[in-house]
C-alpha positions in Angstrom: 78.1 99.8 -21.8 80.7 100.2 -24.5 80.5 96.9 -26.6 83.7 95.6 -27.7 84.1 92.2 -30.1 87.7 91.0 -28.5 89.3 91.9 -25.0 92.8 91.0 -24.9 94.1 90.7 -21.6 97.8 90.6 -20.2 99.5 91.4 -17.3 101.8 94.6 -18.8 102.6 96.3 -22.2 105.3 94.5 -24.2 107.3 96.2 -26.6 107.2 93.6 -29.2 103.7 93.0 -29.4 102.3 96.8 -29.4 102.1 96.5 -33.0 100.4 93.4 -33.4 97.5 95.6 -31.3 97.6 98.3 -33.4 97.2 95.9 -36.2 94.6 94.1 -34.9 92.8 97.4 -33.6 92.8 98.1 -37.1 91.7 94.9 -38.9 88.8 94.6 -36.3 87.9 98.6 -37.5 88.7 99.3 -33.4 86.2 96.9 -32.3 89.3 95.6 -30.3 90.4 96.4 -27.0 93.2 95.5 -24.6 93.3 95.3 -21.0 96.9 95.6 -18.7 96.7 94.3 -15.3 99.3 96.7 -14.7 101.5 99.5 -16.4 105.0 97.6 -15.5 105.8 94.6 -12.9 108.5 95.6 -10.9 111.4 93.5 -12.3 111.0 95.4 -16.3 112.9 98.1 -17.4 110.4 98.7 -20.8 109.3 101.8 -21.4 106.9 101.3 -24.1 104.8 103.9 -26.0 101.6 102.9 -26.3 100.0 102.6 -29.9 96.6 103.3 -31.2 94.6 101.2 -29.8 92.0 101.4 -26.8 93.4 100.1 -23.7 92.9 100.2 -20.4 94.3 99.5 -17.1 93.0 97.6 -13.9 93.7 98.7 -10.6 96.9 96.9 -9.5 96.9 94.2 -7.8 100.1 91.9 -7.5 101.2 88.9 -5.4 104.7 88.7 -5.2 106.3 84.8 -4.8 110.1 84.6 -5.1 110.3 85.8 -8.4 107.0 85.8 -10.2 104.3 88.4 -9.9 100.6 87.1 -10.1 98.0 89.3 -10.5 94.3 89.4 -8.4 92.7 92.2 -10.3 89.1 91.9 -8.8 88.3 94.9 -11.2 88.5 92.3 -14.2 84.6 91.4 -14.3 83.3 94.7 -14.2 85.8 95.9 -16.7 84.4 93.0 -18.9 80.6 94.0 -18.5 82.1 97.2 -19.2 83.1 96.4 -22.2 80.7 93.1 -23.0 83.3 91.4 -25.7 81.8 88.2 -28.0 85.4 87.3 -27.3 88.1 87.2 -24.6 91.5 86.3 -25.6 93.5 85.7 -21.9 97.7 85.4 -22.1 98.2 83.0 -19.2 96.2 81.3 -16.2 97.0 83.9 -13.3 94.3 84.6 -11.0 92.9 87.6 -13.2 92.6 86.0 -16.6 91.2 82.7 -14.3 88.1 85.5 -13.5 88.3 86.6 -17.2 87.5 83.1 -18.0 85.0 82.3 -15.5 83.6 85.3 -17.0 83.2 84.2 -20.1 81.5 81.1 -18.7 78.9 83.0 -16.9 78.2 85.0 -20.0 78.2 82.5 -22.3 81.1 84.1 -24.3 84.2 82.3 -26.2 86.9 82.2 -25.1 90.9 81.8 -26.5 93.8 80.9 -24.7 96.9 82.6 -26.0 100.4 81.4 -24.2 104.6 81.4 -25.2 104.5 78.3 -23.1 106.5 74.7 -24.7 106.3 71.2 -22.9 110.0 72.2 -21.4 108.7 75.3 -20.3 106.0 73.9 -18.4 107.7 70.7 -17.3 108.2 71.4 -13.2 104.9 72.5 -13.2 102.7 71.4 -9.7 99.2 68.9 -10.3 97.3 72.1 -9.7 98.7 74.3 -13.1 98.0 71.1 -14.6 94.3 70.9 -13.9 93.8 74.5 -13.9 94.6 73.7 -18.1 93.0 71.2 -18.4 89.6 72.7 -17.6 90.8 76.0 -19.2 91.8 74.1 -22.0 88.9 71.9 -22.5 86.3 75.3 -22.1 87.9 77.0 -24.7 87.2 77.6 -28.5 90.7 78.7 -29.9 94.2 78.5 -29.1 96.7 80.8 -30.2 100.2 79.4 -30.3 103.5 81.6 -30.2 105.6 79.1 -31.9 105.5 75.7 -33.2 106.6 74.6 -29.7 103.5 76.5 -28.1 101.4 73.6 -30.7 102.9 70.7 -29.2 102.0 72.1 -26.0 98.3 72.4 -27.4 98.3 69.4 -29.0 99.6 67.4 -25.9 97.1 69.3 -24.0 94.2 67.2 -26.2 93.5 70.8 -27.8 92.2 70.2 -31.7 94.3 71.0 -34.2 91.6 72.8 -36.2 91.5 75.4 -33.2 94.8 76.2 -33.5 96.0 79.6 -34.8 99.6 81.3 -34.7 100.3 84.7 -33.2 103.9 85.2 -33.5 105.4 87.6 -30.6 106.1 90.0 -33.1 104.8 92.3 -35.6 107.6 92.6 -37.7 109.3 89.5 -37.9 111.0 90.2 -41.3 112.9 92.8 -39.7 114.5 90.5 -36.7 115.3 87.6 -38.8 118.4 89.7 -40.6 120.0 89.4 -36.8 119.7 85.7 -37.1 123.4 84.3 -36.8 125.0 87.3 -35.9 126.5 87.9 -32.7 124.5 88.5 -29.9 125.8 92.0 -27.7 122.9 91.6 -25.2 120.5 89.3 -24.4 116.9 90.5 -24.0 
């Protein structure tokens, strides 16, 4: 057993956030680790180096419906007793991070929900994402918010304002915000 304080898990490596692991990885003295559902889904184009960190990366298992990619990566809970984290920190409500929850449940561990999700982003949403939430939501100890829209999402939620925290998408915000107002010649 390899005892970890905080699993991370996502479905694939984002360019933008890689340093905010490394960071973390570091700040945590590598008591950190993240977990990938999967290298790449089929509709990116990233190729990301991957930082200095520990990571790893379940066996891949992805639904495809109509556009989205949902992940079933059975391999979650033994890669979590694997690892046997204080903390789980899950970036959406897929099937995997749904066992990584459930998980934590079980072990008696706390859990954080991280999301980029708003109100309008989540607004055609069916009764079921809303309940699956809500229980998420009401089971967990923190919230980590990518923008102030990703709070009002919390807060509608019923999530306490003390529990949230903000984890901005990237590391180096300083260094995007000179782009701000200039013309845009692509769109990422």
């Amino acid at each position: 057993m390899m005892q970890k304080k905080v699993v991370y898990i996502t479905n694939m490596p984002h360019p933008y956030r890689d340093k905010i692991h490394e960071g973390v990885s570091r700040r945590l003295h590598d008591d950190y680790q993240v977990v990938y559902c999967v290298m790449r889904e089929p509709n990116r184009a990233w190729d990301v180096s991957l930082g200095a960190y520990s990571k790893s990366f379940l066996k891949k298992s992805i639904l495809t419906y109509k556009t989205r990619y949902i992940h079933f990566n059975f391999d979650i809970w033994p890669e979590l007793n694997r690892l046997d984290p204080k903390v789980v920190i899950t970036t959406g409500f897929n099937p995997t991070f749904l066992m990584a929850f459930i998980w934590c449940l079980v072990k008696g561990r706390k859990h954080i929900v991280y999301t980029e999700g708003t109100l309008k982003s989540e607004e055609s949403l069916s009764v079921i994402h809303y309940f699956v939430r809500r229980i998420v939501f009401r089971r967990s100890h923190a919230f980590l918010a990518a923008s102030r829209k990703t709070r009002e999402l919390f807060l509608h939620y019923g999530c306490p304002k003390a529990a949230l925290f903000s984890s901005h998408m990237c590391a180096d915000n300083d260094y995007y915000r000179r782009f701000v107002g200039s013309e845009k010649k692509y769109d990422i």
